[in-house]
C-alpha positions in Angstrom: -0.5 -12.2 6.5 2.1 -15.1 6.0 4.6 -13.3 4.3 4.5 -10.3 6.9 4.7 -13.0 9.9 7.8 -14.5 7.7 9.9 -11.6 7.3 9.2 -11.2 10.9 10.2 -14.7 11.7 13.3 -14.6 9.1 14.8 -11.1 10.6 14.5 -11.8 14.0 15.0 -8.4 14.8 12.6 -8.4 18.1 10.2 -5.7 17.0 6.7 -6.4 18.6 4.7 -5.3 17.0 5.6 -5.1 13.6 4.2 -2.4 12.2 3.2 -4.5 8.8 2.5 -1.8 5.5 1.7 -3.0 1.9 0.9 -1.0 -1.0 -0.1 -2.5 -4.9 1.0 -1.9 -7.9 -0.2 -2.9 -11.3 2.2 -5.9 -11.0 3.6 -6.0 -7.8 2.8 -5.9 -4.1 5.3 -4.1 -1.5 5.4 -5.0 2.3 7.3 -3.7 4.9 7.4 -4.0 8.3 9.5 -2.6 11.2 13.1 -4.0 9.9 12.3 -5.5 6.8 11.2 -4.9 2.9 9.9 -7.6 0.5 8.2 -7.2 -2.8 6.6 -10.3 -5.3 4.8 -10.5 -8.3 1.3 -9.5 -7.6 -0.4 -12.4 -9.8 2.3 -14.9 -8.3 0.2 -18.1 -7.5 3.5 -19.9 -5.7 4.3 -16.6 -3.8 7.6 -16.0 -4.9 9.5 -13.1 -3.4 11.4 -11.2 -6.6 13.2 -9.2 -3.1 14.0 -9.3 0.5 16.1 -7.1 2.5 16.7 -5.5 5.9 15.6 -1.8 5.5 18.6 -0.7 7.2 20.6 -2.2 4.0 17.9 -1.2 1.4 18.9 2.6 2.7 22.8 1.6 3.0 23.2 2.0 7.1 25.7 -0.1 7.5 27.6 -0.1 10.7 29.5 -1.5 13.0 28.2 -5.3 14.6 28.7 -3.0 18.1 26.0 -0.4 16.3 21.9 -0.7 16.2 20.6 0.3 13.4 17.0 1.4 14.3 14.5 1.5 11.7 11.0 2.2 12.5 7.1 2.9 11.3 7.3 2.2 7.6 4.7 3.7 5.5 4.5 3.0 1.8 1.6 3.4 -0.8 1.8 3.4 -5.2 1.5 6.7 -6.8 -1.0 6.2 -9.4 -0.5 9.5 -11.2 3.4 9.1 -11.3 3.9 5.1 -11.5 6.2 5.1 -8.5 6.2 3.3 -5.3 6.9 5.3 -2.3 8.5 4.7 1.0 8.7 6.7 4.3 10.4 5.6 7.6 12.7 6.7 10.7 15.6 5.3 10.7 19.8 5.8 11.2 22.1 5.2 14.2 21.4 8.2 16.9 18.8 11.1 17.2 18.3 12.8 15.7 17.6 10.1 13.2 16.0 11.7 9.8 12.5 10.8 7.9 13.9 7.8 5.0 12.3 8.5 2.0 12.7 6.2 -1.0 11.2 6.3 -4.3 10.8 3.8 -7.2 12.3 4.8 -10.4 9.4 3.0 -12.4 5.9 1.4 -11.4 8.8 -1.7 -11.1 10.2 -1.6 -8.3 13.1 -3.9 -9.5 14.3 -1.0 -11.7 15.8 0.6 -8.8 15.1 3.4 -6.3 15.9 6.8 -5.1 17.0 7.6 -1.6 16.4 10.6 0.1 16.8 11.9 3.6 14.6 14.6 5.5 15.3 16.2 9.2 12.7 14.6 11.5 13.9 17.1 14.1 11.8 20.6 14.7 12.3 23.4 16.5 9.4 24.9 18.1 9.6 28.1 20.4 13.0 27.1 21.3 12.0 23.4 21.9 13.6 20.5 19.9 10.7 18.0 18.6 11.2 15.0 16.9 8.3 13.5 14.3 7.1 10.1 15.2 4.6 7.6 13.7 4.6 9.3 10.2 1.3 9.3 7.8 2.3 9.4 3.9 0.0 10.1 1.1 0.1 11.8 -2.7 -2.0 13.7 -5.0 -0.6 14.4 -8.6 1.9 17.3 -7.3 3.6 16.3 -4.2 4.1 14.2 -1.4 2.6 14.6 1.9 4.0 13.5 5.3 2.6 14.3 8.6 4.2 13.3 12.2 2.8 13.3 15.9 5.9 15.7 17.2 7.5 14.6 20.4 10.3 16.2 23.1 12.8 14.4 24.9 11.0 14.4 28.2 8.7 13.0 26.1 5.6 15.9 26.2 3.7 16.0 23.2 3.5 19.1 21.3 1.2 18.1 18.1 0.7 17.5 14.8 3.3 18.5 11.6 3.2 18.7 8.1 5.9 18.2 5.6 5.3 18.6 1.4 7.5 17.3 -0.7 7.7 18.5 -4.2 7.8 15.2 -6.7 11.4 17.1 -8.4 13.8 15.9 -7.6 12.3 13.5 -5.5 11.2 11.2 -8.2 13.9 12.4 -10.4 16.9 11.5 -8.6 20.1 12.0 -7.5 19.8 11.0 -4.0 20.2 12.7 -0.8 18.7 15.2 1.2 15.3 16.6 -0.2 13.9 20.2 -0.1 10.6 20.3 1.3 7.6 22.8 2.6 7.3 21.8 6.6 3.8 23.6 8.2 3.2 23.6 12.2 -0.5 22.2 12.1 -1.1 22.8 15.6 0.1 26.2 15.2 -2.5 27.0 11.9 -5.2 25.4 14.3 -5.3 22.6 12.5 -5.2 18.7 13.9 -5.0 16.9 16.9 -3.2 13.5 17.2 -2.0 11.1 14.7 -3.4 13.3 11.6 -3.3 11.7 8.5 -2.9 13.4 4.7 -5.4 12.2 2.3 -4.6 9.3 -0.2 -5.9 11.3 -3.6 -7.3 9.8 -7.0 -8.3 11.6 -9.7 
């Protein structure tokens, strides 16, 4: 809890709540919160942080000091069959902003990371809905994302499904990443907020 409250306190960025997400690794402890990521030494007695950084830097949106970066709903968890960390968030300047997708290159996550983008945007029955309040988990082939999916007006349409394959994702280069996308409310499947299952084993 104190080092989520002090990357809120050190950002200032004036997102209430938070959103606070951790995930462990065999050495090292990721949070992340609305507008920030920090990682430290998991067995770290004086709580060092190796790593700090706005998460619109860690993904390279750099603006103008007239332009908001928005950054929003991190999700990240350790993927125990590859070794990699894994991070998912909305982010970017305008809608429609894409999903964020970053991926450790080692179970370290000071050995770098690879960036991808995915469109958050769907359209449905000649509707444009945009994926909100994402839900992240892997088993040992792919990576699954689901979003509540969202209109302008706003109306609320239901539940989606994205599957990403782990190549290229955890492979590299970075950019925009080919992925299976299912309409769960359309298969009958989900209501609100559904979440993919976390596998092991």
């Amino acid at each position: 809890c104190h080092s989520v409250v002090s990357m809120f306190l050190s950002y200032g960025y004036g997102y209430i709540p938070p959103d606070p997400n951790c995930a462990v690794g065999p050495a090292h402890v990721i949070n992340a919160t609305n507008g920030v990521i920090q990682w430290r030494p998991k067995n770290n007695p004086q709580d060092t942080r190796e790593f700090e950084q706005p998460l619109a830097l860690f993904f390279g949106l750099v603006g103008s000091p007239t332009e908001f970066v928005f950054t929003s709903d991190p999700k990240v968890i350790y993927d125990q069959y590859a070794g990699r960390f894994v991070l998912v968030l909305m982010g970017g300047f305008v809608d429609p902003m894409p999903w964020l997708v970053a991926v450790s290159k080692t179970s370290n996550p000071n050995d770098g990371w690879w960036r991808h983008t995915i469109p958050r945007n769907v359209v449905i029955g000649g509707v444009t809905y945009y994926g909100d309040y994402p839900g992240l988990a892997v088993d040992d082939e792919a990576v699954y994302l689901t979003a509540n999916m969202f209109s302008g007006t706003p109306t609320y349409y239901g539940p989606y499904l994205w599957i990403i394959p782990k190549t290229p994702a955890y492979n590299g280069p970075d950019g925009a990443l080919f992925q299976l996308s299912y309409d769960l409310r359309a298969l009958g499947m989900g209501t609100t907020t559904t979440q993919p299952a976390h596998m092991f084993g």
